[in-house]
N, C-alpha and C positions, 0 to 999 in steps of 0.2 A: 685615387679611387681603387686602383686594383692592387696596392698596395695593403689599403685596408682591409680588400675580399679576402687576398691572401691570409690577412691578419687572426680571421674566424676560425675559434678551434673549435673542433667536430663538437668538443661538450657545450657552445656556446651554441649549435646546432639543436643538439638535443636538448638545453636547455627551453628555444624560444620553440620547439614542437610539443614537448613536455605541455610547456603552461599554455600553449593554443588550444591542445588535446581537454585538459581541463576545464578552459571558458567553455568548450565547446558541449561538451557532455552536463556543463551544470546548464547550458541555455537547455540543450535536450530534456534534462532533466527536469527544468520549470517549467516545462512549455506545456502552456494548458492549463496552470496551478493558479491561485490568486498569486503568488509569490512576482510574480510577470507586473501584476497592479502594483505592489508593493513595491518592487525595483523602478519602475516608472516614477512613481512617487519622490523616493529620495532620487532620482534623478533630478526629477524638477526645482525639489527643494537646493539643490545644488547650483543649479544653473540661476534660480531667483537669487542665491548665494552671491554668487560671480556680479551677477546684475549689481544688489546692493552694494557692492565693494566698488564698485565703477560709480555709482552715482552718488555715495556717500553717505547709505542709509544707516545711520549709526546703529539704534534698536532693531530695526529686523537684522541687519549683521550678527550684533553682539548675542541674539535669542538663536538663530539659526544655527551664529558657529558656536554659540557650545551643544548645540544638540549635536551636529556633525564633530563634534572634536572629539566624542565620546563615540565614533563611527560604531567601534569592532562589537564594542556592548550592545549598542544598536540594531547592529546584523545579528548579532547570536539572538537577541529576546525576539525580536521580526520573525527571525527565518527558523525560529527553534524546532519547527516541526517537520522543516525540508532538511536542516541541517541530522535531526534522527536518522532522515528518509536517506538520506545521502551517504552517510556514516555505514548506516546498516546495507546499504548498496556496495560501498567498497568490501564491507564485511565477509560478500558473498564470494567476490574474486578467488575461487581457489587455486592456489598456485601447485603445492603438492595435494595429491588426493581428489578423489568425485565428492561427488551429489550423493548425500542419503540416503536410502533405499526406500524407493518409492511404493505404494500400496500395492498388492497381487492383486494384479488381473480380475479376478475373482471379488475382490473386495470393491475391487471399484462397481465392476456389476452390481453388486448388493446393493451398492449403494445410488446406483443412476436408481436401482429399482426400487429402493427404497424409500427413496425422496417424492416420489411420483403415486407412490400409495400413500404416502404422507397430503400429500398435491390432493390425491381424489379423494379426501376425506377434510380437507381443509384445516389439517395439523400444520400451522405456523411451525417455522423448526430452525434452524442456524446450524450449518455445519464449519468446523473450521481447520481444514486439511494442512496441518504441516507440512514443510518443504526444508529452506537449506533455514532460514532465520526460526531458532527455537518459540513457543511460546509459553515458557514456564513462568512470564510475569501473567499471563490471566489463568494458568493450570492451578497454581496455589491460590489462587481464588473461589475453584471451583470445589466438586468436589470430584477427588480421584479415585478413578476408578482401574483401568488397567486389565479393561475386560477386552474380550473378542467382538469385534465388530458382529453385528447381528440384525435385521431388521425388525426383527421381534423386541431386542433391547430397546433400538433407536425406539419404537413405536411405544415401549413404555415411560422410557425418559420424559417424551414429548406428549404424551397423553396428558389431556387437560386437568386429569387426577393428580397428577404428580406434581411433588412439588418443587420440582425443578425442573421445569415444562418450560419457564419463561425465557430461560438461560441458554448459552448456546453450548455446542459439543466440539470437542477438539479431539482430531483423527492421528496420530501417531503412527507413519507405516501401516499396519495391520489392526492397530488395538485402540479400543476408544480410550485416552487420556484421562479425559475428566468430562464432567458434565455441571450445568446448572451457572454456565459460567457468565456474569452479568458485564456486558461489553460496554466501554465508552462510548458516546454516540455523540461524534462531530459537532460543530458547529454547523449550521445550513450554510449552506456555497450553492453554487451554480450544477454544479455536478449532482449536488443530492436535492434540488429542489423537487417535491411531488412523491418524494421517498419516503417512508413509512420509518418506525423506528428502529426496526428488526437490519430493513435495508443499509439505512445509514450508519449501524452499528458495524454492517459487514463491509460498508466501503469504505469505513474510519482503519477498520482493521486493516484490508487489501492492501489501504493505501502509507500503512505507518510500517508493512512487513511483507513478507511473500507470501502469504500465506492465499492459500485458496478457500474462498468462502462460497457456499452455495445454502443459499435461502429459499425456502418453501413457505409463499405467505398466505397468511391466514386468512384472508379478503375472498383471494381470488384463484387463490389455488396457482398463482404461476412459480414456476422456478427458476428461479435468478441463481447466475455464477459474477463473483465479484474476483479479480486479481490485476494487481497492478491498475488500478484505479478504472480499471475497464471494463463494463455491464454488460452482462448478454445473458438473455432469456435462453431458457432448454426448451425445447417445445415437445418434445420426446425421450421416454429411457435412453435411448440409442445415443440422442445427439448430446445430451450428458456424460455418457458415458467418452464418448469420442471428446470431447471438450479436455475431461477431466485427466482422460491419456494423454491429450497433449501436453497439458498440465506441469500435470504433476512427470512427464518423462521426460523435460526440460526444457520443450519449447513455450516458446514468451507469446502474448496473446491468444485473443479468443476469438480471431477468425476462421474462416473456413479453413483448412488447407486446398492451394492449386494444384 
């Protein structure tokens, strides 16, 4: 026994913390997701698995194990969308170098104020604030523009005249990116049940990148901030603006600060 403790070398240490570390952060990572239902699943189908092979069930065997013999293909087409989610997560890790230079002060004001005269006018709007994950796959979709942030722009983009009113706007630092930009819009899950289109679009996006999404709906006039798959209402310029400094200055969630 303490022949074989002695036997442990340090890499065989860091080895078995290395891949602890990993289980551990992808349970964190699912946790909450359907991906938790889908792991259950082929669990079970595994364990019915085992079952057959004990009792001798020839065809459910031979049906199960070549779906399981084909595991790895299995997990990437299942999980192709945590697998994004995850990928782009590692992406963020900067080892040399910061964070991107987030919006002045100033512009974010414009913009808690902005979204909230958009609010009392019942201008539907999609905003989509860049962070450390680019979004040049929906900018070349849009159209670009590359102008100065402004509420007067915001307020003609999304004016029911325009016609690229329906589309959302993507925030670059200081300069609006593009506009008119037509978002994917998820499947219905549990998270987006009772969601509207605008909404669902902004937590398919929240939840595929880092991006800070903040919606102004056309119904009811409320303002939604969407990031990291997390919802919360603005009820004021102010607590917008406080939300979107937390933000976008690096910290994760849309809680209060204690």
């Amino acid at each position: 026994m303490i022949d074989g403790l002695l036997s442990i070398r340090a890499v065989d240490v860091l080895d078995i913390l290395l891949v602890s570390f990993i289980f551990y952060w992808v349970l964190l990572f699912i946790r909450g997701t359907r991906a938790v239902q889908m792991l259950f699943g082929l669990l079970v189908l595994m364990i019915l698995y085992v079952v057959s092979r004990k009792f001798g069930m020839v065809t459910f065997q031979w049906l199960v194990g070549n779906f399981l013999g084909n595991l790895l293909v299995v997990l990437v087409v299942v999980f192709q969308s945590e697998i994004r989610r995850a990928l782009a997560k590692i992406g963020q890790w900067r080892i040399l170098g910061g964070r991107h230079p987030a919006p002045a002060k100033e512009v974010i004001e414009e913009l808690a104020r902005c979204a909230f005269l958009l609010a009392r006018s019942r201008t539907g709007a999609i905003l989509l604030l860049v962070r450390e994950i680019g979004l040049e796959e929906f900018i070349e979709h849009g159209k670009k523009l590359d102008a100065h942030f402004s509420h007067e722009l915001i307020e003609a983009i999304f004016s029911s005249s325009s016609p690229i009113h329906d589309g959302a706007v993507v925030l670059r630092e200081n300069r609006i990116a593009a506009a008119g930009i037509i978002l994917p819009i998820p499947p219905e899950s549990k998270e987006t049940q009772g969601m509207g289109t605008r909404h669902r679009a902004a937590f398919g996006v929240a939840s595929e990148t880092d991006a800070v999404c903040v919606v102004v709906s056309e119904e009811t006039g409320n303002v939604t901030v969407f990031s990291n798959r997390e919802v919360r209402r603005a009820n004021t310029p102010e607590d917008l603006r406080d939300m979107l400094r937390r933000l976008l200055g690096g910290e994760e969630g849309l809680d209060e600060p204690r």
